[in-house]
Backbone as CSV, one residue per row, in Angstrom:
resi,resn,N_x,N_y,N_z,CA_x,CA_y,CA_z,C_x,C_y,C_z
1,UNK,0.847,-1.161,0.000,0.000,0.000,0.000,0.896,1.228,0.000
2,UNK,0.349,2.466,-1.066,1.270,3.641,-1.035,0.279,4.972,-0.472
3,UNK,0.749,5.769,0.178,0.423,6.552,0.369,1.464,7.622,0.729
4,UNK,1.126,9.011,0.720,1.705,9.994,0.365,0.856,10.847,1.611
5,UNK,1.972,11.423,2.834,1.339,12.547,3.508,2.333,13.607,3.506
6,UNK,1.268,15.049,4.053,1.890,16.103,4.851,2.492,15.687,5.747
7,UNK,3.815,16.420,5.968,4.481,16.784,7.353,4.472,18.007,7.665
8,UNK,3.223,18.283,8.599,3.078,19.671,8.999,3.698,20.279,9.695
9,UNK,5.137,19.560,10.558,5.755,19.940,11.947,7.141,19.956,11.004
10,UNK,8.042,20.066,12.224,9.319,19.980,11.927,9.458,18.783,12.440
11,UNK,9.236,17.969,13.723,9.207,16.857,13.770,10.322,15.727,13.155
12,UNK,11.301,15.080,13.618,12.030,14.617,12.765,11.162,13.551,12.170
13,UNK,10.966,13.237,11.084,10.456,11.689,10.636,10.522,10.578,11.543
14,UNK,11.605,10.023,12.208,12.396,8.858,12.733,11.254,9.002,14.032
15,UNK,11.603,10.543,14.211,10.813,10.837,16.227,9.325,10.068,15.856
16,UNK,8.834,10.556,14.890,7.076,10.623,14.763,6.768,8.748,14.505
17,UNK,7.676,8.346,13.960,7.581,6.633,13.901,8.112,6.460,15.560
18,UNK,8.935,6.693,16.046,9.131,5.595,17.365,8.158,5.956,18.054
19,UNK,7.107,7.408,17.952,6.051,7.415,18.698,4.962,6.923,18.628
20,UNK,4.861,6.407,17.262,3.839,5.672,16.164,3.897,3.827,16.696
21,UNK,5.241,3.675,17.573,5.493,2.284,18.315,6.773,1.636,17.083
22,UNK,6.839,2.592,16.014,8.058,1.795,15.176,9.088,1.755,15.338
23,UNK,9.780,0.406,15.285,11.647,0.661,15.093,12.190,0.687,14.240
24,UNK,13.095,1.684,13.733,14.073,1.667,13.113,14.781,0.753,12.249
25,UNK,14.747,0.571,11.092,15.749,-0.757,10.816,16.902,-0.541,9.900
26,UNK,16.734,0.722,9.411,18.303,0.961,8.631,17.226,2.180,7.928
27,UNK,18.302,2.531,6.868,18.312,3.328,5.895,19.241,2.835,4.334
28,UNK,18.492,3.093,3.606,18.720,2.236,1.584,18.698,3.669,0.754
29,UNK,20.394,4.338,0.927,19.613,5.143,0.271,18.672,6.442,0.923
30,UNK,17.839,7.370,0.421,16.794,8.048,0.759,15.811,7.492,1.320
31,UNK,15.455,6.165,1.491,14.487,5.329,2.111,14.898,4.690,3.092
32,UNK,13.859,4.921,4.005,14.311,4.049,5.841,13.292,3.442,5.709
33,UNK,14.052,2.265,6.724,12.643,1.016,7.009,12.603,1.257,8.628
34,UNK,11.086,1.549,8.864,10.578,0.686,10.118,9.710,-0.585,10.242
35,UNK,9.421,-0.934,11.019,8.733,-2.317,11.448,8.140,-1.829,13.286
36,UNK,6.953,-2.776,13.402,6.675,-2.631,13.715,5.300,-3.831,14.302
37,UNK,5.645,-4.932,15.504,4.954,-6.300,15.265,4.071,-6.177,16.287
38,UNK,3.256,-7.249,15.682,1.559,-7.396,16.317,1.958,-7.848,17.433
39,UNK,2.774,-8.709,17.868,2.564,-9.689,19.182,3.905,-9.254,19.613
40,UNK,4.415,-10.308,20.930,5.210,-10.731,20.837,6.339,-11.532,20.112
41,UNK,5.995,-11.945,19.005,6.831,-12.653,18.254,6.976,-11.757,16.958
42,UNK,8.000,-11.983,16.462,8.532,-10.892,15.360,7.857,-10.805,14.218
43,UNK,6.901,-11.924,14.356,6.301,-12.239,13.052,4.845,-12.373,13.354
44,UNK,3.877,-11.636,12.725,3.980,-10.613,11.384,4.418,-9.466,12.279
45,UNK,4.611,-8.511,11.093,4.872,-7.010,11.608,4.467,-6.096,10.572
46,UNK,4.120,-4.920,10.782,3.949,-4.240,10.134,5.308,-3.717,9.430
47,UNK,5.369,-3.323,7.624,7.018,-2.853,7.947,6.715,-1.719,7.057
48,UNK,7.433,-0.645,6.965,7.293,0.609,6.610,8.576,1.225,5.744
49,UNK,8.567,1.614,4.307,9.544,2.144,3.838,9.104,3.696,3.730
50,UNK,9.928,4.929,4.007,9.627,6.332,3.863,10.783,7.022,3.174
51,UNK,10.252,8.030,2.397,11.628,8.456,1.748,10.569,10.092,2.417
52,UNK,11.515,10.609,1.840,11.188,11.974,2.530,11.346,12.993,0.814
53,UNK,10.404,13.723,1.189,10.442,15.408,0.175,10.216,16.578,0.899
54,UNK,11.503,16.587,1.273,11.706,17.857,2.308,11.250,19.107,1.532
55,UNK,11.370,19.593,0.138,11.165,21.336,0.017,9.550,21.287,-0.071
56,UNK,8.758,19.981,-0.561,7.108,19.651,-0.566,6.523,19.831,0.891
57,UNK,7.579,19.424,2.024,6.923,18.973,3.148,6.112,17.438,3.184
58,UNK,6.307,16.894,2.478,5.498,15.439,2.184,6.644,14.014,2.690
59,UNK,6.050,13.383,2.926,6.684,11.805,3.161,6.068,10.617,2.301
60,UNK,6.608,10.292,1.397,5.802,9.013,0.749,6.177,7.285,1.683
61,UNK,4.827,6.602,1.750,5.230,5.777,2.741,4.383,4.495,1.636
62,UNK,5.349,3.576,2.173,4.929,2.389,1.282,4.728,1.241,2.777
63,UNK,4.117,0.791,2.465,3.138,-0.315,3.791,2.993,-1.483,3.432
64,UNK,3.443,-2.203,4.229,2.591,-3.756,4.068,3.091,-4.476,5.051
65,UNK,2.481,-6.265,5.182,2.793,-6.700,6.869,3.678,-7.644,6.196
66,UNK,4.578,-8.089,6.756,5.303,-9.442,6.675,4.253,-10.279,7.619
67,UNK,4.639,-11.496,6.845,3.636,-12.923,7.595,4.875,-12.985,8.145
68,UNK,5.603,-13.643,7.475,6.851,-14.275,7.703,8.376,-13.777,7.460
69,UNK,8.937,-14.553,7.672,10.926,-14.138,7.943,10.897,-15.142,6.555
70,UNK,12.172,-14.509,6.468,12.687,-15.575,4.822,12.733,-16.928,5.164
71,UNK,12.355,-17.544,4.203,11.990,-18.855,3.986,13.225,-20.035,4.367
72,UNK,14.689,-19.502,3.741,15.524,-20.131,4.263,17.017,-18.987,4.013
73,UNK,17.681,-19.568,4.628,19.229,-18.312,4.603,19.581,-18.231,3.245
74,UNK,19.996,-16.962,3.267,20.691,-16.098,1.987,19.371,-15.727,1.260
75,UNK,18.228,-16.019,1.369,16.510,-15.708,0.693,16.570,-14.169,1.490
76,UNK,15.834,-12.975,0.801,15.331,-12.425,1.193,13.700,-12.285,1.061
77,UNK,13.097,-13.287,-0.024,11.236,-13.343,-0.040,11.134,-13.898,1.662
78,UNK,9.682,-12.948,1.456,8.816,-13.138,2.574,7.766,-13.421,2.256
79,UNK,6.606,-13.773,2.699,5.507,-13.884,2.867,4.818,-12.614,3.409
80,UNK,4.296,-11.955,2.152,3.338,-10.765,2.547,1.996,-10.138,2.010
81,UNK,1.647,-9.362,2.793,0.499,-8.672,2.388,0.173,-7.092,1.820
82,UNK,-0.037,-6.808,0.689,0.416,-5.567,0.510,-1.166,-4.563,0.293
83,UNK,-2.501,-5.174,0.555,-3.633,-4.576,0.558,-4.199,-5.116,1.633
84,UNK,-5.415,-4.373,1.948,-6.646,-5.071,2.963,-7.161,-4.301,3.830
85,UNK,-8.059,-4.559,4.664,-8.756,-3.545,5.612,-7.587,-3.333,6.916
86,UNK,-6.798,-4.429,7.356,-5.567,-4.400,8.245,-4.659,-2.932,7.859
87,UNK,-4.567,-2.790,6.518,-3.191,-2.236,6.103,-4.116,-0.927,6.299
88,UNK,-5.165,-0.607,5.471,-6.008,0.616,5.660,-6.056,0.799,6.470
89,UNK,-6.309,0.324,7.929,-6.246,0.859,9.256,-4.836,1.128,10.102
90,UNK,-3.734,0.323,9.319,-2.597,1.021,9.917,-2.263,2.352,9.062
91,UNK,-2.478,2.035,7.814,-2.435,3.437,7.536,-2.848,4.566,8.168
92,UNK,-4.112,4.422,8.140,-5.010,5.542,8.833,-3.951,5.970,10.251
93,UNK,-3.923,4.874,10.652,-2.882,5.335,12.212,-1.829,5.874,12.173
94,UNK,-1.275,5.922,11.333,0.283,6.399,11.040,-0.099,7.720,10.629
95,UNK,-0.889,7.971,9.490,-1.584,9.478,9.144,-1.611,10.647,10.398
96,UNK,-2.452,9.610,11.526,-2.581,10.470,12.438,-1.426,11.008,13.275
97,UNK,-0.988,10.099,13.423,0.470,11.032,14.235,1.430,11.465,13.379
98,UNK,1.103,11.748,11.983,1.953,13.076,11.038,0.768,14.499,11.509
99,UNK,-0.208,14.190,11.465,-1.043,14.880,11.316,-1.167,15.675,12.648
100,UNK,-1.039,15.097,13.964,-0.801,15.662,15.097,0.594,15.813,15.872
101,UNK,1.822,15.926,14.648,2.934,15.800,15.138,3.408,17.356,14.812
């Protein structure tokens, strides 16, 4: 799932995800990954790529859950989900704390 918000604050990006409950997982480039899991166990999680357009004020965010961890070593496929009423509602949640950040 893609979506595209305002960043109405100065707010660093990184701050407004660890308050959002996300961690950090690197940076590719202009694009950072967070994650972010349902349970206790690492799997599923929500995971989050953001690149930033700082002179727009905008963040484009790409969404979807991992089911699963790679299948076997040196694999990076996962098992995922990239639509659904799940993802629409994390979206929606993430919106909100750009939106009140």
């Amino acid at each position: 799932m893609k979506l595209t918000l305002k960043k109405l604050s100065r707010e660093n990006t990184p701050e407004i995800m660890r308050q959002s409950r996300y961690r950090y997982m690197g940076q590719s480039g202009e694009q950072m990954s967070f994650v972010r899991a349902l349970s206790q166990n690492p799997y599923p999680r929500f995971h989050v790529y953001l690149k930033e357009n700082k002179p727009k004020r905008e963040v484009y965010v790409t969404l979807h859950l991992d089911q699963k961890g790679m299948s076997y070593k040196g694999s990076t496929a996962h098992s995922g989900d990239y639509d659904g009423d799940l993802l629409k509602e994390e979206a929606e949640r993430i919106k909100t704390f750009f939106e009140k950040a």
